[in-house]
C-alpha positions in Angstrom: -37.1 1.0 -16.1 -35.1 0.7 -12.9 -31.5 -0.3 -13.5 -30.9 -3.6 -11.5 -28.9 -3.1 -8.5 -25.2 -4.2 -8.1 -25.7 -7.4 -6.0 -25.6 -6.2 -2.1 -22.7 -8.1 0.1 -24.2 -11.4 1.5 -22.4 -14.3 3.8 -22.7 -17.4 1.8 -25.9 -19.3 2.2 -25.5 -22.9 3.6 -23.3 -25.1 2.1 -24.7 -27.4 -0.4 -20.8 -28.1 -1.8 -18.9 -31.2 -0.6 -17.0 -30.8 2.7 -13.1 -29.7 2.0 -11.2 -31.5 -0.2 -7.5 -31.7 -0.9 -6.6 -31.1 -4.2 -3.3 -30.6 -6.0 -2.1 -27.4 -8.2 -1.2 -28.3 -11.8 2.9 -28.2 -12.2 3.3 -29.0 -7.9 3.7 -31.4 -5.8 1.6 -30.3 -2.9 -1.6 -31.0 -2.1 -3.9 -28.2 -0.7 -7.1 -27.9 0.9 -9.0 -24.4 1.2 -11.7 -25.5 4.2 -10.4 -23.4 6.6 -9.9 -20.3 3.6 -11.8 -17.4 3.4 -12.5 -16.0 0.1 -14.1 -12.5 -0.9 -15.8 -12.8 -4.5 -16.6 -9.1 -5.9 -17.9 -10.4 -9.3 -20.9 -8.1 -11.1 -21.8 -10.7 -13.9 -23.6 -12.8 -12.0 -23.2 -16.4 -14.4 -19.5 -15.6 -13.9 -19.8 -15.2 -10.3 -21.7 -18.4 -10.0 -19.2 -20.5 -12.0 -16.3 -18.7 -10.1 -18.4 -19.6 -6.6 -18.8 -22.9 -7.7 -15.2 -23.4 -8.9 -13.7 -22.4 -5.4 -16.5 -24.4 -3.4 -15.0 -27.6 -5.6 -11.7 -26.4 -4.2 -13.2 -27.1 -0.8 -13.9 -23.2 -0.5 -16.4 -23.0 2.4 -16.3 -19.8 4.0 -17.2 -17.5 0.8 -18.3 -13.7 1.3 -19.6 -12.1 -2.0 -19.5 -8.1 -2.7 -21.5 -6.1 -5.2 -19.5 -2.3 -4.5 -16.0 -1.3 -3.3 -18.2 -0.4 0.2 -19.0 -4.0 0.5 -15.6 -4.8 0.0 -14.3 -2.6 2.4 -16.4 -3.6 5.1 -15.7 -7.6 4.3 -11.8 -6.6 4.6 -12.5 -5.3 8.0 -15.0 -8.1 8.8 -14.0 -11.3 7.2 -10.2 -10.7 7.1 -9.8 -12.7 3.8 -6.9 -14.4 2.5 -7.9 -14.3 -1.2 -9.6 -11.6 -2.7 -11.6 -12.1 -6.6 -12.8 -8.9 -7.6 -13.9 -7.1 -10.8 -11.3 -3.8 -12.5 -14.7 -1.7 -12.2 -17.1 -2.3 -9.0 -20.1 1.1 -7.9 -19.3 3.2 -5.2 -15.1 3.6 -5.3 -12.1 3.2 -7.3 -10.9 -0.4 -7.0 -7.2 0.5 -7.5 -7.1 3.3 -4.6 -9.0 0.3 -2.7 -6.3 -2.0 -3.3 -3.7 0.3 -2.9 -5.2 1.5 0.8 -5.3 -2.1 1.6 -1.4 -2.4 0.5 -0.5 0.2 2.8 -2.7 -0.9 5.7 -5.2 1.8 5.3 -7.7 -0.8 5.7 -8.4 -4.3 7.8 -5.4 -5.8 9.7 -3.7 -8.0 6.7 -2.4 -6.1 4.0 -0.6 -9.1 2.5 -4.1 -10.6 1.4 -3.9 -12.2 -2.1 -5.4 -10.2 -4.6 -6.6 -11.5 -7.9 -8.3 -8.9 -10.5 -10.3 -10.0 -13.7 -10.5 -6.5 -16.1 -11.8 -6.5 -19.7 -9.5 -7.7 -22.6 -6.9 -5.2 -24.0 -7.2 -2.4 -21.9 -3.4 -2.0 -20.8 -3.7 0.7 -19.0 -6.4 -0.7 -16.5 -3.7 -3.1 -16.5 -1.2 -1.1 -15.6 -3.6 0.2 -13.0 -3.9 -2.4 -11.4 -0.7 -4.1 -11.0 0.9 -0.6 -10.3 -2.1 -0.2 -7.2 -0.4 -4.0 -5.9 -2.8 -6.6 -7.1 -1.1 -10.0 -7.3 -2.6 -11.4 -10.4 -4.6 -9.4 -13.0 -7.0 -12.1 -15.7 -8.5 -10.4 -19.0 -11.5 -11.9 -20.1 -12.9 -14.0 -21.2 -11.6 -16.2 -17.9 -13.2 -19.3 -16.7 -12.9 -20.5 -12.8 -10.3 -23.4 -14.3 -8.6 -20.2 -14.8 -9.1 -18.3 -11.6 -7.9 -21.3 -9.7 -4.9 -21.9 -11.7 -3.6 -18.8 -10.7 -4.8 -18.6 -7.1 -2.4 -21.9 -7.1 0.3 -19.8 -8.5 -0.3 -17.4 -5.6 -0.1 -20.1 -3.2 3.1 -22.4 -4.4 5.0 -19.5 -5.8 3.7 -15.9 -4.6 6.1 -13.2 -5.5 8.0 -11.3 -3.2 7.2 -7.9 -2.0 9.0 -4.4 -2.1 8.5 -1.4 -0.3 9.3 2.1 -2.2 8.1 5.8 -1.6 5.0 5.4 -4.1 4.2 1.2 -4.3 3.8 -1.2 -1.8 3.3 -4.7 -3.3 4.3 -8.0 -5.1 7.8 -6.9 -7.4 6.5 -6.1 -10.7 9.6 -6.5 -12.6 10.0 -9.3 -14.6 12.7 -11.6 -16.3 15.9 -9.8 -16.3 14.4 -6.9 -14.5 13.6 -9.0 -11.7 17.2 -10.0 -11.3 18.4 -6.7 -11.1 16.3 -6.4 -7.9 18.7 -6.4 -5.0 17.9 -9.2 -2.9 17.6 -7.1 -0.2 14.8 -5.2 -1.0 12.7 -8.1 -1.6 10.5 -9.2 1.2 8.7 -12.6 1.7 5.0 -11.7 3.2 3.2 -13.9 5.4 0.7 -15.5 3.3 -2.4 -16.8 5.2 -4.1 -18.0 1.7 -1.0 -21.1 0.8 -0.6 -21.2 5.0 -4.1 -22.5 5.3 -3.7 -24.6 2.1 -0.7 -26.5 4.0 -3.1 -26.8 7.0 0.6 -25.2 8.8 -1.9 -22.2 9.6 -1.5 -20.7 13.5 -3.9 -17.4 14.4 -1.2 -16.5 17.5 1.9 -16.9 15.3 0.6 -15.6 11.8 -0.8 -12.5 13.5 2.6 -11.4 15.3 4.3 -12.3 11.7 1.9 -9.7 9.8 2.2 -6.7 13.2 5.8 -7.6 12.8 6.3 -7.0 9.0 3.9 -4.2 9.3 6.2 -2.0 11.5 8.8 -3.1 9.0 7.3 -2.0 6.3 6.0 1.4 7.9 9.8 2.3 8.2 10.8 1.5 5.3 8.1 3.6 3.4 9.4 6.6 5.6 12.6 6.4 5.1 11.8 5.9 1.3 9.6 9.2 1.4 12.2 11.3 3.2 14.5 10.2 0.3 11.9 11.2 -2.1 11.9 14.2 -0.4 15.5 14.9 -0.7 15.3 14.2 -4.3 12.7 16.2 -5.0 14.0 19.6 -2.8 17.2 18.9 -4.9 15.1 19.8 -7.9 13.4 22.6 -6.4 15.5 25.0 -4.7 17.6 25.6 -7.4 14.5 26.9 -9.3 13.4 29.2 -6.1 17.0 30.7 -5.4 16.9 31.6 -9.5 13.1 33.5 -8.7 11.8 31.1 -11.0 8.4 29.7 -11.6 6.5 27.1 -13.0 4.0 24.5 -12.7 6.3 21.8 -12.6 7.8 23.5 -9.3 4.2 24.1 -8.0 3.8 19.9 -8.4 6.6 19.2 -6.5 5.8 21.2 -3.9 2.8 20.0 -3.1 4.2 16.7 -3.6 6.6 17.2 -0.8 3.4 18.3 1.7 2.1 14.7 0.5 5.5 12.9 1.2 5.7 15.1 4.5 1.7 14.1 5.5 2.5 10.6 5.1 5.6 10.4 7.0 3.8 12.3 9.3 0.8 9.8 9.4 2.8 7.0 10.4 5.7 7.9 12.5 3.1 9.5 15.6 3.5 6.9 18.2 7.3 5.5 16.9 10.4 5.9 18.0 10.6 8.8 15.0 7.5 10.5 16.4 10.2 13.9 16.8 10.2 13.8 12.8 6.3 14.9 12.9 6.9 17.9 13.9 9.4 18.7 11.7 7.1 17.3 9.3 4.4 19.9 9.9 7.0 22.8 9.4 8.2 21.4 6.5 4.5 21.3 4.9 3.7 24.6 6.2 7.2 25.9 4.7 5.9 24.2 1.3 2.5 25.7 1.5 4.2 29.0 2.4 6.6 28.3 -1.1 3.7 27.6 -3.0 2.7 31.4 -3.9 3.0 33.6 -5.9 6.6 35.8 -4.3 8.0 32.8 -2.0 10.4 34.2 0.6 13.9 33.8 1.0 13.7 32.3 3.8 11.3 29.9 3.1 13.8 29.0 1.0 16.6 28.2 3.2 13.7 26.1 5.9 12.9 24.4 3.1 16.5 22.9 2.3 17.2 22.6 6.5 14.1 20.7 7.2 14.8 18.7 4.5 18.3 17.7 5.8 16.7 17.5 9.0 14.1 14.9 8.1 16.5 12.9 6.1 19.3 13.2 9.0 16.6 11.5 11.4 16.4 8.1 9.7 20.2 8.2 8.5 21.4 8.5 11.9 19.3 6.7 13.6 18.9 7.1 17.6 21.3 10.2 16.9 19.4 11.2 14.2 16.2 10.8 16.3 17.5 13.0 19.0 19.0 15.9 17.0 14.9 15.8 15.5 13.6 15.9 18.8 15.9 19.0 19.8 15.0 20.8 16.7 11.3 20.2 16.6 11.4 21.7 20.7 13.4 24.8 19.3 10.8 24.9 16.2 7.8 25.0 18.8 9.2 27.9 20.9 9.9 30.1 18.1 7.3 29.3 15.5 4.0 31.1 17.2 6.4 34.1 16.7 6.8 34.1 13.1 10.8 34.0 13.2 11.8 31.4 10.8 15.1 32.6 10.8 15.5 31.4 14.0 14.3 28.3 13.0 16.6 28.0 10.4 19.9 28.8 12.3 18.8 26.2 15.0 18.2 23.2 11.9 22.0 24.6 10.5 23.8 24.6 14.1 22.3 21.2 14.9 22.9 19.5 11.4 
């Protein structure tokens, strides 16, 4: 017997739900209507995805898009640019936390401050984990009901938490209690949120989009400069290993997560102001592939801990920063097709 297919992604059919209606959140004092709301449902069990598209289409849900696979989901990100997305821990075709995670860092569709509410199976903390660590919103164990599901998507919309930015997260602060408090203020950000915008009927294409480009760019420099920090921290552990002729696999790890950092920083700097720090981005994971072997060189070395500085010097300093990059990533390109990373070196020391 042919196992039965995960439901294929379909616009809702015509609306047989009453036209929008306002409604108030449980514990609030405003009132909130969802017409103009779009809502991606990624539910396999199909009597709980009924009851959860009925629930939200009593909320005066209209514009519903339902998902059977993380494809589907992708594509809907891209096409329907939700402001509130219901899906399932475990979905065919994909990880759900790498697809959460990709939209979190902007990897996919234009709004990466979407609200994200996941239902996983009971007692399963380190799907959990999983999923808050990836930057879901909300996470609901079964069994959960759509009274459920909408008490918290009013949760998200009164009282959504604030976001931080760090080398390996990008999402709603997971601390909690007195952890939260320790937080400095600063590093918590309040995202544009479409979902309780258009709940307020306050929401305004022009200005919401310019928020989200604007807190985008933000973001993008803040997750560099918290990778090139990474980076420091992790050569800091490193070169003292190499200049002793050491190995391990630890060392290995970090080196290859320094070409990851390096990538990344790499990814989304082309096109900035910091678009000098790419190239020294590509010399530092070339140095790093170069370390990763079996006699590492000297040299090697020594790049290693220059490019670093380098790198770290560039978002420090700023425009001065920016333009001691620039000169060192010209003197890199002259000298590299030769081979003489001494060179290279002496240039990164003279400049830093």
């Amino acid at each position: 017997m042919t196992a039965a297919r995960a439901p294929a992604k379909t616009e809702a059919e015509p609306s047989i739900a009453p036209p929008p209606i306002d409604w108030q959140g449980v514990g609030h004092d405003e009132t909130y209507n969802l017409g103009g709301a779009v809502c991606l449902l990624a539910v396999l069990d199909i009597p709980l995805r009924q009851a959860l598209r009925s629930g939200l289409r009593d909320h005066g849900v209209e514009n519903l898009v339902e998902c059977g696979t993380t494809v589907d989901v992708r594509e809907s990100v891209v096409d329907a640019r939700p402001d509130l997305i219901v899906c399932d821990r475990d979905l065919p075709d994909g990880s759900v936390p790498d697809l959460i995670r990709a939209i979190r860092h902007g990897e996919i569709g234009d709004n990466p401050f979407s609200v994200i509410v996941t239902l996983t199976a009971p007692a399963l903390s380190d799907r959990v984990l999983g999923l808050v660590g990836a930057g879901a919103d909300d996470v609901i164990s079964r069994p959960v009901s759509p009274a459920k599901v909408i008490r918290r998507v009013t949760q998200m919309i009164a009282a959504r938490k604030p976001f931080v930015v760090t080398s390996e997260y990008t999402g709603p602060d997971r601390r909690c209690g007195k952890r939260s408090e320790a937080t400095p203020p600063e590093n918590l950000i309040e995202v544009p949120n479409t979902l309780r915008l258009k709940a307020l009927g306050s929401f305004r294409p022009d200005t919401a989009r310019a928020e989200i480009e604007a807190l985008r760019a933000s973001f993008n420099l803040r997750k560099v400069e918290r990778h090139a920090e990474r980076i420091v921290y992790l050569s800091n552990l490193i070169l003292p290993v190499l200049r002793d002729g050491l190995d391990s696999e630890t060392l290995r790890l970090r080196l290859r997560q320094i070409g990851v950092l390096a990538t990344d920083i790499f990814r989304r700097v082309v096109g900035t102001e910091y678009g000098p720090v790419a190239d020294l981005c590509e010399s530092l994971c070339a140095a790093a592939a170069r370390l990763d072997c079996a006699a590492p060189e000297a040299t090697d070395v020594q790049l290693l801990y220059q490019l670093t500085l380098a790198i770290d010097r560039a978002f420090e300093d700023g425009p001065n920063g920016v333009a001691t990059a620039r000169e060192i990533a010209d003197f890199v390109h002259r000298v590299d097709a030769q081979g003489d990373r001494r060179s290279i070196e002496q240039a990164i020391r003279a400049n830093s």
